[in-house]
C-alpha positions as CSV (number, residue, x, y, z in Angstrom):
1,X,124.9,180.5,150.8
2,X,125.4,176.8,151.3
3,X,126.2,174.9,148.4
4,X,123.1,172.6,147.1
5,X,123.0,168.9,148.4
6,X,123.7,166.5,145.3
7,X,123.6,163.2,145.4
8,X,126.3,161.7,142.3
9,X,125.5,158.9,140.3
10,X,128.9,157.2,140.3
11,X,129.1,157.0,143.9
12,X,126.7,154.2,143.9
13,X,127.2,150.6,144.8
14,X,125.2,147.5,145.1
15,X,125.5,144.6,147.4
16,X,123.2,141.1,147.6
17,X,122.8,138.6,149.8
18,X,120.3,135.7,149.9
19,X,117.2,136.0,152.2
20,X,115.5,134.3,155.1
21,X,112.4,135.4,155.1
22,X,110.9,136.8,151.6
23,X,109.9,140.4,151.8
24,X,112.7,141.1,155.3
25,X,115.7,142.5,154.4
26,X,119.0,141.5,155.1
27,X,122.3,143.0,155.0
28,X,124.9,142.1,151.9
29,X,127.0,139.4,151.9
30,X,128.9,140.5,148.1
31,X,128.7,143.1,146.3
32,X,128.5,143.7,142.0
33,X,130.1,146.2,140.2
34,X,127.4,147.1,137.5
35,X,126.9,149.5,134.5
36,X,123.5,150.2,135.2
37,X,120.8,149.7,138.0
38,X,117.5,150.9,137.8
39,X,114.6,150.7,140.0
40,X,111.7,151.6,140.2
41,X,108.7,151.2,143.1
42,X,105.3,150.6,141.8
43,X,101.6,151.2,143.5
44,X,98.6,150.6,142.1
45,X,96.3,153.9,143.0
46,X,92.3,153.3,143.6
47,X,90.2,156.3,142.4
48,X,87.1,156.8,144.6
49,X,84.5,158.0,142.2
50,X,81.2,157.4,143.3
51,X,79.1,159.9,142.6
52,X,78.3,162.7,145.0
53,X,76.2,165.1,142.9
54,X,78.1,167.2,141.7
55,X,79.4,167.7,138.2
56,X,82.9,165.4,138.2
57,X,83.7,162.5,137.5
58,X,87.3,162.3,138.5
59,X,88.6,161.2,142.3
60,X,87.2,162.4,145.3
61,X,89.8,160.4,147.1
62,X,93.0,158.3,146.1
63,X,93.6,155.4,148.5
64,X,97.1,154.0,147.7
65,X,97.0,149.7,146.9
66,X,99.6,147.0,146.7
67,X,102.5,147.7,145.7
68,X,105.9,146.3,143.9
69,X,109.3,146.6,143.0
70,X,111.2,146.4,139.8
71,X,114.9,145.6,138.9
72,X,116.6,146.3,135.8
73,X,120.4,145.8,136.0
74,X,123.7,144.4,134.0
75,X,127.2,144.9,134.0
76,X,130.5,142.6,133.4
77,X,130.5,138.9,134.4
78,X,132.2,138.1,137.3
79,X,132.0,135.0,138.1
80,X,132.5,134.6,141.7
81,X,129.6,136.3,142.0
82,X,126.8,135.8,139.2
83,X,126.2,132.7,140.9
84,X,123.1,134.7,143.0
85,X,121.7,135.3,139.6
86,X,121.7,132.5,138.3
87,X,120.4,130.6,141.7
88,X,118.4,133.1,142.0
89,X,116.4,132.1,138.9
90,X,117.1,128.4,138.2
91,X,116.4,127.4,141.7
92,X,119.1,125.0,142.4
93,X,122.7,124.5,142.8
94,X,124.2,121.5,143.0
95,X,128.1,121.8,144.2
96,X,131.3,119.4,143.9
97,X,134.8,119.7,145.1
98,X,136.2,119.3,148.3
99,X,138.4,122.5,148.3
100,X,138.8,125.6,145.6
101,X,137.8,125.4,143.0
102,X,134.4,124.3,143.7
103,X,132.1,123.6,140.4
104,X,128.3,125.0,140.8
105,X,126.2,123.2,138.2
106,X,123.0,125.4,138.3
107,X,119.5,123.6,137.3
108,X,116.3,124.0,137.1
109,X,114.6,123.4,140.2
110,X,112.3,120.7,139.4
111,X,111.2,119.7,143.6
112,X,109.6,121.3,146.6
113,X,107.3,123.3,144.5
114,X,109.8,124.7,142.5
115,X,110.2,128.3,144.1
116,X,113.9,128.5,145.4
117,X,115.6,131.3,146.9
118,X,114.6,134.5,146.3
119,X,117.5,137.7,147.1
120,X,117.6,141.0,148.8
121,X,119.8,144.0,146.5
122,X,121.0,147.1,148.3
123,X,122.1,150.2,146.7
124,X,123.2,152.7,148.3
125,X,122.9,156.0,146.6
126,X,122.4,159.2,148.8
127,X,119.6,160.5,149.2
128,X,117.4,158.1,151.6
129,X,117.7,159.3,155.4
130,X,120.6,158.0,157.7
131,X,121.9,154.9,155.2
132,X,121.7,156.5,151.8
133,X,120.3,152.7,150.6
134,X,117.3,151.0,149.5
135,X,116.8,147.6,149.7
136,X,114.8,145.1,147.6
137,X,113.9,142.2,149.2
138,X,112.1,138.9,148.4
139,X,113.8,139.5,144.4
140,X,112.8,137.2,142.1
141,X,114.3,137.8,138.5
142,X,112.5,136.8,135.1
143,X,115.5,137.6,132.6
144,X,118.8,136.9,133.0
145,X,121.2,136.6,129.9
146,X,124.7,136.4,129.0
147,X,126.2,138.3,126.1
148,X,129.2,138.6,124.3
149,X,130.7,140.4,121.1
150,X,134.5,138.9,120.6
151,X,135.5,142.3,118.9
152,X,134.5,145.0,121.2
153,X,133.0,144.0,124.1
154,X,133.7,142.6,127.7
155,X,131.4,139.0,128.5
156,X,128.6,140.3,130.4
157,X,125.2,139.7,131.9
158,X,121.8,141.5,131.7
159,X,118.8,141.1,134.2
160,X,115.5,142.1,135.1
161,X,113.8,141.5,138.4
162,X,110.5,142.1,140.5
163,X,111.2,142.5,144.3
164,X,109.3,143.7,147.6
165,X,108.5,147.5,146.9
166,X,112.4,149.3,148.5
167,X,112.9,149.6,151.9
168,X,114.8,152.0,153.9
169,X,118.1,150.0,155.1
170,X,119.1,150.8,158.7
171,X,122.8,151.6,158.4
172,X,125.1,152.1,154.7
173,X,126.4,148.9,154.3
174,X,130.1,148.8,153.9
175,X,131.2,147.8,150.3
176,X,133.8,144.9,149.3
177,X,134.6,144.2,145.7
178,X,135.8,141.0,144.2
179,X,139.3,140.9,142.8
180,X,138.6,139.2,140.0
181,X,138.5,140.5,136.5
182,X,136.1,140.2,134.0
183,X,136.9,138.7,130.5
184,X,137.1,139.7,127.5
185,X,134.3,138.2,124.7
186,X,137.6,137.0,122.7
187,X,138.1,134.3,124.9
188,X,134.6,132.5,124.3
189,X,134.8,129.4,122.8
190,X,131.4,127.5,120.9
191,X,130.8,124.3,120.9
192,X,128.4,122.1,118.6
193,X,128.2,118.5,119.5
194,X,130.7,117.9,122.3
195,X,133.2,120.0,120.9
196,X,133.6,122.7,123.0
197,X,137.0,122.8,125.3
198,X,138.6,120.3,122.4
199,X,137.6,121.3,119.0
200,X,135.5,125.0,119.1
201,X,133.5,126.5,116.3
202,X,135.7,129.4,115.4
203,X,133.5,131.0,113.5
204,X,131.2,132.6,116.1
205,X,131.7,136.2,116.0
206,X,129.0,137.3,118.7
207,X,126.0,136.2,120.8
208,X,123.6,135.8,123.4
209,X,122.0,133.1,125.9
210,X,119.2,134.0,127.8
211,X,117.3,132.5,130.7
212,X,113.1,133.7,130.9
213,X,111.3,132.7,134.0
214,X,107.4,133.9,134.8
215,X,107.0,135.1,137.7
216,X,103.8,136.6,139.6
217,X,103.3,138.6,142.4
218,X,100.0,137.3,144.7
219,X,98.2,139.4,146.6
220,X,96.0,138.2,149.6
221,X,93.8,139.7,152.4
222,X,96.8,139.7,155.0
223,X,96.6,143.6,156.1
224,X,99.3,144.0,153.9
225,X,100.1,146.4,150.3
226,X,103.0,143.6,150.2
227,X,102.7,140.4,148.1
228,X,101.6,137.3,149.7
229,X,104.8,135.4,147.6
230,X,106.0,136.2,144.1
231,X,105.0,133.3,142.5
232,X,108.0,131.3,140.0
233,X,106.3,130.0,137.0
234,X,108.0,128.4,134.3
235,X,111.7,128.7,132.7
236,X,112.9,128.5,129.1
237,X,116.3,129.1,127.6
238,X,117.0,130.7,124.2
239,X,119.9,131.8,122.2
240,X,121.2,134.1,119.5
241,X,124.8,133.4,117.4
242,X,126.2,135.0,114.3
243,X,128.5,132.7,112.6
244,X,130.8,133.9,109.8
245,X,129.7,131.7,106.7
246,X,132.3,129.6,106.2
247,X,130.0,126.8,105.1
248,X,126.3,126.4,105.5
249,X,126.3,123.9,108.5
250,X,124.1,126.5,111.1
251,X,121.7,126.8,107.6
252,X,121.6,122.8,107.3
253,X,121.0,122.7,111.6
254,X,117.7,124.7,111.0
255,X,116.9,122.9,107.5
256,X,116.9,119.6,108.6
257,X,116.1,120.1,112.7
258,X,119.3,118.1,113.8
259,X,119.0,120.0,117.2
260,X,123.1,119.4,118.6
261,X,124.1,120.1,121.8
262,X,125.3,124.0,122.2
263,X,127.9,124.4,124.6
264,X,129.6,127.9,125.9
265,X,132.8,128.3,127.7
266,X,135.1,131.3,129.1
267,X,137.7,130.9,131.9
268,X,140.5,133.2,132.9
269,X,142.8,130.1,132.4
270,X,143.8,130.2,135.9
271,X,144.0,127.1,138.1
272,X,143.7,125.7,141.4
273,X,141.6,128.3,143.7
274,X,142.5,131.2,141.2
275,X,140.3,129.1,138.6
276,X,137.3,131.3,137.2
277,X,134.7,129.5,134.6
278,X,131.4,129.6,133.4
279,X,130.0,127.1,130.8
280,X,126.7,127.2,129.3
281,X,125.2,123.2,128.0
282,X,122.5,122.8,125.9
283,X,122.0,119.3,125.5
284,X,119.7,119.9,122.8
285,X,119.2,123.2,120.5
286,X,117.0,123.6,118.1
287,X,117.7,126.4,115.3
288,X,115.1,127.8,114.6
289,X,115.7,130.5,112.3
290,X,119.1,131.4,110.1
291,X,118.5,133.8,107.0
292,X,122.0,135.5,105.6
293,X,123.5,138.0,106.7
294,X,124.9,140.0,103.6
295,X,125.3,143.5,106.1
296,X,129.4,143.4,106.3
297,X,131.8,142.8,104.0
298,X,132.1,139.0,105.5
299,X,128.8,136.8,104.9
300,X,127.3,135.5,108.1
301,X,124.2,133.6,109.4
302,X,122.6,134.5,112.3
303,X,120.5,132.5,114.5
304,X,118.0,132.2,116.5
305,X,117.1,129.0,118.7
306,X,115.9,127.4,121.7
307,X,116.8,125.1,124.0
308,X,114.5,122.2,124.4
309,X,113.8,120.1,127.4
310,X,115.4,117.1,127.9
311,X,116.5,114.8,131.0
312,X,120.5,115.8,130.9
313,X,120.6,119.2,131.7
314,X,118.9,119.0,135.2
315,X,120.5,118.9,138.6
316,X,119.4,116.5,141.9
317,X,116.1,117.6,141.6
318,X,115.6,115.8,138.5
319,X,113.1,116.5,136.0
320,X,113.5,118.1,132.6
321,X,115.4,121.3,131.9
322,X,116.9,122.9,128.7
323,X,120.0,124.0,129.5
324,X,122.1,124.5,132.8
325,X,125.5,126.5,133.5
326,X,128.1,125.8,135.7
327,X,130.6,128.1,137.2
328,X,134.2,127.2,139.3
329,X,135.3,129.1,141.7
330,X,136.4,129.5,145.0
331,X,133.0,130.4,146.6
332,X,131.5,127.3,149.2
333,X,129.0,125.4,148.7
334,X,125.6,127.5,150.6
335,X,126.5,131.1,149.4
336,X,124.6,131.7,146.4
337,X,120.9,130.3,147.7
C-alpha cells in the first residue's frame, strides 16, 4: 500500500509582488516569512426557489454568484519588505536618497482618486495541481497594525485583506528570503512631543498602532463572478500604549486634550546600506481614554487614542492624513507599489 498524500503545514511559503492589472496575477518579486496565513475564497450562492408545486420550499437549483477572497496574515517585521503593506494600504510612497539607504515616507494617498496599488500574494502549499500555489490578486488590505511587547515578544505586524477569489498559479514559484532579522520589541523607543530618537518615554512597556482602511468590492454586469474594482474608502490610524505610572502625564494628555505628537522608532542600529528602520509620526494624537491599571504589581495607564488629521503627516499628494511611517533601507525607489 502506498503511503497517503499529505500536504505539511510548515512547508508553506508566501511571496508578493505588486500588480499590473488588478485581478491578473503576477509572479513574486519577495517573499515574507509569516506565522500565520489564512485564506479563505468566498461565493455568494443563489437559491432558485420558485415554486413548482410541490411541497418544498428549499432549492431546486444553486447557481453559484460573485465571488471574493480574504486575507488574514501576520508575522515578524521585516522591514525590507513590509513596505508592500504599507503601500499597499496608504497608497503612496514618496522616496529620498540617492544610494542605500533609501528613506520611504509612506502617506495617505490624497490624488488620482485615491486607489493606489493593489498586490498579488502567492502561497504555495501543496495540494493545488502542478504549482502547489494559489494566488490572490488585485489585494487590497483594510487592517494593518504594528505591535510590540518589550518583554516577550519580537516587533511584528498583523493584517487582513480582501483580494480576487485564488487562482491556480502556473509554475511553484521559487522562494528567496530576506537576510535580515527582525527586532526585538526592547528596542522600541516612544516619543511624545519631538522626543523620540533624543529623549524617549521610557516608560512604555507595550503597544500597538494600527492602520483601518474601507474597502468595497463592486460588482458590475461585465460577464464576470469577479469584482469590477475593490473600491478604497477611507483610512484612520489608532493606537494602544501601556505606560508604567510613573507620573500621571498620559492621565493629564486625555484630561485636558493636549493631543502631542506620538512618534515610534526601531532600527537594527546598523548604517549605511545595512541600515533597517521604521518610524511611526503622529503629528497629532489624541488620548482618548486612560483608566488605571492596578492588574500587576507595577501601576500602569493604558491608552487608547487616535490619530487626527492634520496637514504634516501627508506625502506629495498633499491633503490631510493622521499619521505616516517611514522605513530605510536598501530597497529602490518603484518596488513596493
Amino acid at each position: 500500500m502506498a503511503a497517503p498524500t499529505t500536504y505539511p503545514s510548515l512547508e508553506r511559503f508566501l511571496g508578493v509582488a505588486k500588480d499590473v492589472t488588478p485581478g491578473t496575477p503576477v509572479a513574486p518579486v519577495a517573499y515574507l516569512p509569516f506565522t500565520k496565513f489564512d485564506w479563505n475564497d468566498k461565493i455568494t450562492f443563489l437559491d432558485d426557489k420558485a415554486v413548482r408545486g410541490v411541497m418544498a420550499d428549499d432549492a431546486f437549483n444553486v447557481i453559484g454568484g460573485v465571488r471574493l477572497g480574504e486575507l488574514t496574515f501576520e508575522g515578524p517585521g521585516f522591514f525590507d519588505e513590509l513596505g508592500y503593506l504599507l503601500g499597499n494600504i496608504f497608497g503612496a510612497d514618496d522616496v529620498t536618497g540617492t544610494a542605500a539607504p533609501f528613506s520611504h515616507k509612506f502617506s495617505l494617498l490624497n490624488s488620482a482618486g485615491g486607489q493606489g496599488t493593489t498586490h498579488t500574494f502567492s502561497q504555495f502549499y501543496g495540494p493545488t495541481p502542478t504549482s502547489g500555489t494559489r494566488q490572490f490578486s488585485g489585494t487590497a488590505l483594510s487592517e494593518l497594525g504594528f505591535q510590540f511587547n518589550a518583554e516577550s515578544e519580537l516587533f511584528k505586524y498583523t493584517a487582513k485583506g480582501m483580494s480576487w477569489a485564488s487562482q491556480t498559479a502556473g509554475s511553484k514559484p521559487t522562494s528567496s528570503f530576506t537576510a535580515a532579522k527582525p527586532q526585538p520589541s526592547w528596542a522600541v523607543q516612544l516619543g511624545l512631543g519631538g522626543t523620540v530618537g533624543g529623549a524617549p518615554v521610557l516608560t512604555v512597556a507595550s503597544g500597538e498602532f494600527n492602520i483601518k482602511r474601507a474597502v468595497k468590492p463592486y460588482y458590475t454586469a461585465q460577464n464576470l463572478r469577479d469584482p469590477y474594482i475593490m473600491q478604497r474608502g477611507g483610512l484612520t490610524a489608532d493606537f494602544k500604549l501601556s505606560f508604567v505610572a510613573a507620573d500621571e502625564t498620559p492621565l493629564t494628555y486625555m484630561l485636558n486634550n493636549t493631543q502631542p505628537q506620538v512618534q515610534l522608532l526601531i532600527s537594527n542600529g546598523l548604517s549605511g546600506a545595512n541600515l533597517l528602520s521604521l518610524q511611526v509620526d503622529m503629528q497629532q494624537a489624541a488620548f482618548t481614554a486612560a483608566p488605571p491599571n492596578f492588574g500587576s504589581e507595577a501601576i500602569m495607564f493604558d491608552i487608547t487614542g487616535k490619530g487626527v488629521l492634520n496637514t504634516t503627516n501627508i506625502g506629495a499628494s498633499g491633503g490631510y492624513g493622521p499619521m505616516t511611517v517611514t522605513l530605510q533601507n536598501a530597497i529602490a525607489s518603484g518596488t513596493f507599489i
